[in-house]
N, C-alpha and C positions, 0 to 999 in steps of 0.2 A: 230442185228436181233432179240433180245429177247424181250422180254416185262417186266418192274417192277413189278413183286409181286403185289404191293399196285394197279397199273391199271389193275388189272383180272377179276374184272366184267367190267369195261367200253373199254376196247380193243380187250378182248377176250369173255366172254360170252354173252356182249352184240352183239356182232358181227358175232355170231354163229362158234365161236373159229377159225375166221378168224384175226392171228395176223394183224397188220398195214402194215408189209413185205409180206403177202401174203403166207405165212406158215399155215397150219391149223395145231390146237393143239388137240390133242387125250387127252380128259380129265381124260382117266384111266391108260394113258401112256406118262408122261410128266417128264423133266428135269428141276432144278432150282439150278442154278450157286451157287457160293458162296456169293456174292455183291447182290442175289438176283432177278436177271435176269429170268425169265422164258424162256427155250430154248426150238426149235425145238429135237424131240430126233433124235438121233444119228442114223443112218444106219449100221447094224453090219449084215456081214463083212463091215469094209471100201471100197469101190467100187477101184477097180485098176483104181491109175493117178498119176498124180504130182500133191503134194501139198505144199503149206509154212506152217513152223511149226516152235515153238520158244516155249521156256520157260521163256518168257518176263525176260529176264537176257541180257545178253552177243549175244548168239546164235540164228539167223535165217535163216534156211537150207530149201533148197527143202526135202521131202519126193516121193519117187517114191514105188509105190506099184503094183506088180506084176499081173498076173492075176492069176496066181496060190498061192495069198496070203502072197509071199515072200517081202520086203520091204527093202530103203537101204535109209540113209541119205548121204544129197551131202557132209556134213560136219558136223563133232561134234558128241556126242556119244547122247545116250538116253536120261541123266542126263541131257544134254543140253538144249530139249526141253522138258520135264516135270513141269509143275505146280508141284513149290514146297509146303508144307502146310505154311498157311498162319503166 
């Protein structure tokens, strides 16, 4: 869903910071990965649901998060799906 760095005028400002997925970028609030990527930001709190989570290793678990902000993995510990540093 992100966009390369290097395409930030021809994908997103020439497009009135409508990414190609259809995400608009807040250009005084914006996220950029570590490979680069320009991301949508993040929603905080995380919205209560099921999600797939992994720390591109070994492990990919549902995440279930609460509506009262509680959260449980179906399987594996934290460490499991954490971005480790590179």
């Amino acid at each position: 869903r992100g966009v390369w760095l290097r395409n930030y005028q021809s994908q997103l400002v020439d497009r009135q910071y409508v990414a190609p997925l259809g995400w608009k970028l807040d250009p005084n609030d914006w996220w950029i990965e570590e490979h680069g990527l320009i991301m949508e930001s993040p929603q905080f709190p995380v919205p209560p649901g099921r999600y797939w989570v992994t720390g591109g290793r070994q492990v990919t678990t549902g995440l279930t998060i609460d509506a009262q902000g509680g959260w449980h993995l179906d399987e594996g510990t934290l460490f499991d799906v954490t971005h480790l540093p590179c």
